[in-house]
C-alpha positions as CSV (number, residue, x, y, z in Angstrom):
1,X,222.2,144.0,198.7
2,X,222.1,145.8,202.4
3,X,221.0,142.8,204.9
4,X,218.3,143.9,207.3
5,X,220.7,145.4,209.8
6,X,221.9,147.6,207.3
7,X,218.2,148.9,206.0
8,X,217.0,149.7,209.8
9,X,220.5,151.0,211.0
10,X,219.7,154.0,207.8
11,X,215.8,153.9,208.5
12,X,217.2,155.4,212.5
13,X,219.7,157.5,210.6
14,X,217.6,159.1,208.0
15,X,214.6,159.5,211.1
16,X,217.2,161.6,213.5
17,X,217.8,163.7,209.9
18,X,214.1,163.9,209.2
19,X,213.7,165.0,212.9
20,X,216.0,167.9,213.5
21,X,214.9,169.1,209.8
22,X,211.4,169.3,211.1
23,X,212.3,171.2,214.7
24,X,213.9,174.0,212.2
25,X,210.8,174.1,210.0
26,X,209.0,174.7,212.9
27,X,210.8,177.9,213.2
28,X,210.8,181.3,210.9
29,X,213.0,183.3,208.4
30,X,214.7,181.5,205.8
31,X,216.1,178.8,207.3
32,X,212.8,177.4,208.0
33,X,211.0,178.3,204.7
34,X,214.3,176.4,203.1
35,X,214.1,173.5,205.5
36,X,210.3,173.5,204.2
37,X,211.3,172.3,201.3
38,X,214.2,169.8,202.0
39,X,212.5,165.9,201.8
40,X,213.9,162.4,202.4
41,X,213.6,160.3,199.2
42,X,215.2,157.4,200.2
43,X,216.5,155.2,197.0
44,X,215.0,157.9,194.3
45,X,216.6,157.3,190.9
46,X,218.7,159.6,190.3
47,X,220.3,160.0,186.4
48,X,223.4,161.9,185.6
49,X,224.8,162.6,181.8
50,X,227.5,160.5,181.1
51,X,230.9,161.7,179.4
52,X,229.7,161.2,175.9
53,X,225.8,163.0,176.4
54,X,224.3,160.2,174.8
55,X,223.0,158.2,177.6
56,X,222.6,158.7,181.3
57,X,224.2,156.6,184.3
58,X,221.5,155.6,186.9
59,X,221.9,155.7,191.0
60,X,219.8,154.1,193.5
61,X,221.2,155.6,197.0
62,X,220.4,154.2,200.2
63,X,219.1,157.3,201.4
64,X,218.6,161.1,200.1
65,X,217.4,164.5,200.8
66,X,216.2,166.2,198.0
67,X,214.9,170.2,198.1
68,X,211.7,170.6,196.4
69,X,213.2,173.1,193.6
70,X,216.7,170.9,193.2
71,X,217.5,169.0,190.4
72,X,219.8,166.6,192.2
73,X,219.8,165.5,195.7
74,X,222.0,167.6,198.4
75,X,222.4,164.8,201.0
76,X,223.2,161.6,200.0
77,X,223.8,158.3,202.5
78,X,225.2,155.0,201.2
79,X,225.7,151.9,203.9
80,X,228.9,150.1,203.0
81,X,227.0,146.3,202.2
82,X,230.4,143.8,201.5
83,X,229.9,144.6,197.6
84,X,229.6,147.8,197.5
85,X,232.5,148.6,200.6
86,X,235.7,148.8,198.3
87,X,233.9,151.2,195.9
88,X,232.4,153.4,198.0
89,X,235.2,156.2,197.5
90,X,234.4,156.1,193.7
91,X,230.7,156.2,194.3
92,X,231.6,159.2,196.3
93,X,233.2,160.6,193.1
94,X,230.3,159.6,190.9
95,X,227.3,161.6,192.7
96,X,229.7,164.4,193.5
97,X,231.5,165.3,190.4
98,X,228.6,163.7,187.8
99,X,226.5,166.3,189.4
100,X,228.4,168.8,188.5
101,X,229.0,169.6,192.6
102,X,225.0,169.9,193.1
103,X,225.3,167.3,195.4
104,X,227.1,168.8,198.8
105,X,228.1,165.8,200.8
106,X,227.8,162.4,200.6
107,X,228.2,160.0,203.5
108,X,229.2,156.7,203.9
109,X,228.5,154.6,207.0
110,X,230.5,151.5,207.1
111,X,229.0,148.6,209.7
112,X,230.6,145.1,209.5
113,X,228.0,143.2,210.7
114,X,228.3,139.7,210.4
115,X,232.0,139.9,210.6
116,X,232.8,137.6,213.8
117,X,236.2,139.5,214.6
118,X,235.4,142.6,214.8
119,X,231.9,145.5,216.3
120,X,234.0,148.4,214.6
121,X,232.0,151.0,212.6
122,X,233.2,154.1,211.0
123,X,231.0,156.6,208.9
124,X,232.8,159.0,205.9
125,X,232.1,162.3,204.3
126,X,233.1,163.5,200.7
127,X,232.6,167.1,199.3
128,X,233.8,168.8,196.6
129,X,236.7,171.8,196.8
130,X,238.2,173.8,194.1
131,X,241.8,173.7,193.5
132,X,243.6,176.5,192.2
133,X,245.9,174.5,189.4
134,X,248.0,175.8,186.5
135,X,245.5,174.5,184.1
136,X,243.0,176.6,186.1
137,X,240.6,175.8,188.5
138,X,239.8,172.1,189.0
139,X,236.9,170.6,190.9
140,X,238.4,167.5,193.5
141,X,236.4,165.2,196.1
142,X,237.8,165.5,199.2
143,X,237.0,163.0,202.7
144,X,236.7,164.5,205.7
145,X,238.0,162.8,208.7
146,X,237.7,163.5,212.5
147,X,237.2,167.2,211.4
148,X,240.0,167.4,208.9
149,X,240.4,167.2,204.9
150,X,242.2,164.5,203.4
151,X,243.7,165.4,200.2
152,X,245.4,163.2,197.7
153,X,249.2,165.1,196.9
154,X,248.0,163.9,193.0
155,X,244.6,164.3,191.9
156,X,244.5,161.6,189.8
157,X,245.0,158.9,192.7
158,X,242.5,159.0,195.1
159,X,242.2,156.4,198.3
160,X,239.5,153.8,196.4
161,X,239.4,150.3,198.2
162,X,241.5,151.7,201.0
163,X,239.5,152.0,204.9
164,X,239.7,155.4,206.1
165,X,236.3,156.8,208.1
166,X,236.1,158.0,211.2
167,X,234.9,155.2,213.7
168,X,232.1,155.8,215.8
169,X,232.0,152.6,217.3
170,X,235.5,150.4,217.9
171,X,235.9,147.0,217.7
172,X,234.5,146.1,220.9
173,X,231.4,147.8,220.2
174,X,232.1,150.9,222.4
175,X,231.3,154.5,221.2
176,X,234.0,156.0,220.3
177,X,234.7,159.7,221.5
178,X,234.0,161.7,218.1
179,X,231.3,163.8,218.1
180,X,229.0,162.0,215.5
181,X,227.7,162.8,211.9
182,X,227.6,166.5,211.0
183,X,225.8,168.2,208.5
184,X,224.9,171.8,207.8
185,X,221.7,173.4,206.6
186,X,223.3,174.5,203.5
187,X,224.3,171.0,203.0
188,X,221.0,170.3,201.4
189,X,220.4,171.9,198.3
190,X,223.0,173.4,195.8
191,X,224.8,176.7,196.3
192,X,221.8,178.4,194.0
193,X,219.6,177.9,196.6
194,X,221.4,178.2,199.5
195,X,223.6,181.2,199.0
196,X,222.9,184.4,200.9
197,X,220.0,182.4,202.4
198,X,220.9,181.9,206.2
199,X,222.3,183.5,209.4
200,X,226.0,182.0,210.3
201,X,224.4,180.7,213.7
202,X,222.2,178.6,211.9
203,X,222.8,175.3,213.7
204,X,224.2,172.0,212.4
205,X,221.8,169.2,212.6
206,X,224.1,166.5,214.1
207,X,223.7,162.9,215.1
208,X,225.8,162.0,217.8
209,X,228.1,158.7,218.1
210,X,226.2,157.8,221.0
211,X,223.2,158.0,219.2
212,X,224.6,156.3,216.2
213,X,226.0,153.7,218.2
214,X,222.2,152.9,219.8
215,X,220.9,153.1,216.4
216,X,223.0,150.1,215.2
217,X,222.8,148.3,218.4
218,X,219.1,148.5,218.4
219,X,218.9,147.4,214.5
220,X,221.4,144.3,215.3
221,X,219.4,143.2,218.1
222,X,216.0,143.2,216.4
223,X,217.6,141.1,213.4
224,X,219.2,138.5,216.4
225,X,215.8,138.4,217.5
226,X,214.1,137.2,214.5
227,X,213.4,134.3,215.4
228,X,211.5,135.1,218.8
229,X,209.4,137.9,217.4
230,X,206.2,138.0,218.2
231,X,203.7,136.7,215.0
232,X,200.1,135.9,214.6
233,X,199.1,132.1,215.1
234,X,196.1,130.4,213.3
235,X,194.1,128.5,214.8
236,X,194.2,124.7,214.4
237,X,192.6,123.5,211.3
238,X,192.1,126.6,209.7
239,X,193.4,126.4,205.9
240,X,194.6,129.0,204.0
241,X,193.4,129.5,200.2
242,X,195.0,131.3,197.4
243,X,192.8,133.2,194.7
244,X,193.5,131.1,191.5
245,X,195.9,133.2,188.6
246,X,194.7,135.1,186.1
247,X,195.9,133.8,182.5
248,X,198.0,136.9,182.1
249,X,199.7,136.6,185.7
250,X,200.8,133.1,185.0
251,X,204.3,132.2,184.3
252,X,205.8,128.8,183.7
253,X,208.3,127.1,185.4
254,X,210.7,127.6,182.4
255,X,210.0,130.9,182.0
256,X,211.0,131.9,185.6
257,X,214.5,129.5,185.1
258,X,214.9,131.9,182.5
259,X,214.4,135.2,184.2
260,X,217.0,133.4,187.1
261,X,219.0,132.5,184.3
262,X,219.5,135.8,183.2
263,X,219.6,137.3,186.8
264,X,222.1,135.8,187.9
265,X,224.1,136.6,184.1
266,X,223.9,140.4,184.8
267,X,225.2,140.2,188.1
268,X,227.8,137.9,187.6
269,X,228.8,140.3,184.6
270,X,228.4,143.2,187.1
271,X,230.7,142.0,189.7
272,X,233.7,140.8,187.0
273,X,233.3,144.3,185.8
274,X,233.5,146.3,188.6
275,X,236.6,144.1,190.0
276,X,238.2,145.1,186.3
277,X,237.7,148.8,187.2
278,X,238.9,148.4,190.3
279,X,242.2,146.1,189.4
280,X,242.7,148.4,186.2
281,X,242.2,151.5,187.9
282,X,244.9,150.3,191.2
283,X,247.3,149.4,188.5
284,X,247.2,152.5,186.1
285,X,247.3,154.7,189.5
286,X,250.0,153.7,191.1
287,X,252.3,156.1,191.5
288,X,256.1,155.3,190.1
C-alpha cells in the first residue's frame, strides 16, 4: 500500500489539479461550463468488462478526475508504491485500452522514498494512438517522455518492469530542468464530450517540476517529523473509558486470526500471481 509520503505527495498533486480546474471555471464559454463538470474522485471504483463479458475487473486508482456525464474517468494518477512499480506500464494498459480509450491519459509518478541511495523521482504519461496496420486500424498505448512518444517497433512487446519516466527531481534531490506535469483540458473527459468544444488557446493546466519537487519535499518532511508533531496531552490522572460492545459488534479472538488468516492468503496469492504474469509475460515477449 502507498506509505504516507506517497498519499500526501498525490493529496498536493491532485490540489494543484483541482486548483487550476477551478481558475478556468471561474471563466465563460465552453471551456468553463466543461471544466464545471470535471471532479476529483480520488480512489472511485472503477469496473471495466473483461475479455469474456461475464464478469468485470475492478480498479482503485490513487487519484481520478471524472466529468459529471463520463462513464469512465479522463485523468487518472497512480504513485509507483514498491508493489505496484514494475507493473505500472501494464496498469497503464489496463485503464487505457479496457476503457475502450475513454480514459485520455494516465500518469504515473514514481518517488523512491525510503530508498537510502538514491532522491530521484520521475513522473510518466500513457495515451492511446491509432496505428494504421495491414489488419487495419489498431488502438496502441504509447509513454510520453520529455515531450516525445515512445513507441514499441512491435506492438506486442511493450517496456513493462523497465524504468523509463521523465525525472523531475535527480538523485540528489535537485529539480530537474523539465517543465513539469502537463495536461490539457480535453484531457478530461472522452472525445464525445470534448470534441468541437474548445478554442485552440485553451491553456494547459500544468504543474511545474519545481512545484512537484516542493510538493514531495514538503510531504517527506512532515512524515520525518512524525514524531515531533504537535498532539493533545491529558492531563494527569485523567482515564480514558471505552463504551462497552454491542453483542453484534463483538468478534472473538479466533475469529479475527481467521479474517488475518485469510488476509494474508489473498495477498500472498496476489503477489505469486502477478510475479507469474510478469515472468510469463517477459518470457513469451522476448523478441528472437
Amino acid at each position: 500500500m502507498p506509505t504516507g509520503v506517497h498519499n500526501l505527495f498525490i493529496d498536493r498533486v491532485e490540489d494543484a489539479i483541482r486548483s487550476q480546474l477551478k481558475t478556468i471555471r471561474s471563466g465563460s464559454g465552453n471551456a468553463a461550463r466543461f471544466a464545471t463538470k470535471v471532479q476529483p474522485a480520488r480512489s472511485t471504483e472503477i469496473y471495466f468488462p473483461t475479455a469474456t463479458g461475464s464478469s468485470m475487473s475492478k480498479h482503485e486508482p490513487d487519484a481520478s478526475f471524472w466529468h459529471d456525464d463520463a462513464q469512465y474517468p479522463g485523468v487518472i494518477i497512480e504513485v509507483a508504491c514498491s508493489q505496484k512499480r514494475k507493473r505500472l506500464s501494464r496498469l497503464a494498459e489496463d485503464y487505457l485500452l479496457d476503457s475502450d480509450a475513454s480514459v485520455q491519459v494516465v500518469v504515473g509518478l514514481d518517488i523512491e522514498y525510503g530508498m537510502k541511495e538514491t532522491s530521484k523521482a520521475t513522473f510518466s504519461t500513457w495515451r492511446t494512438q491509432l496505428f494504421d496496420t495491414a489488419d487495419g486500424d489498431e488502438l496502441r498505448v504509447v509513454e510520453e517522455i520529455a515531450d516525445q512518444v515512445i513507441i514499441t517497433p512491435n506492438p506486442f512487446i511493450f517496456f513493462y518492469g523497465l524504468k523509463m519516466g521523465q525525472a523531475f527531481r535527480d538523485e540528489q534531490g535537485n529539480p530537474t530542468n523539465h517543465s513539469g506535469l502537463q495536461l490539457q483540458l480535453f484531457d478530461f473527459a472522452c472525445d464525445e464530450l470534448t470534441e468541437h468544444k474548445f478554442d485552440s488557446g485553451v491553456r494547459k493546466i500544468i504543474v511545474p517540476t519545481q512545484e512537484l519537487c516542493q510538493y514531495l519535499m514538503a510531504a517527506e518532511s512532515t512524515i520525518r517529523r512524525q514524531d515531533a508533531l504537535v498532539k493533545h496531552d491529558l492531563v494527569p490522572g485523567v482515564r480514558k473509558r471505552r463504551r462497552s460492545e454491542m453483542p453484534h459488534e463483538e468478534m472473538t479472538s479466533s475469529d479475527e486470526a481467521r479474517g488475518e488468516s485469510k488476509r494474508r492468503e489473498q495477498e500472498e496469492r496476489a503477489t505469486k500471481r502477478t510475479a507469474d504474469d510478469d515472468l510469463d509475460y517477459e518470457v513469451t515477449s522476448r523478441p528472437h
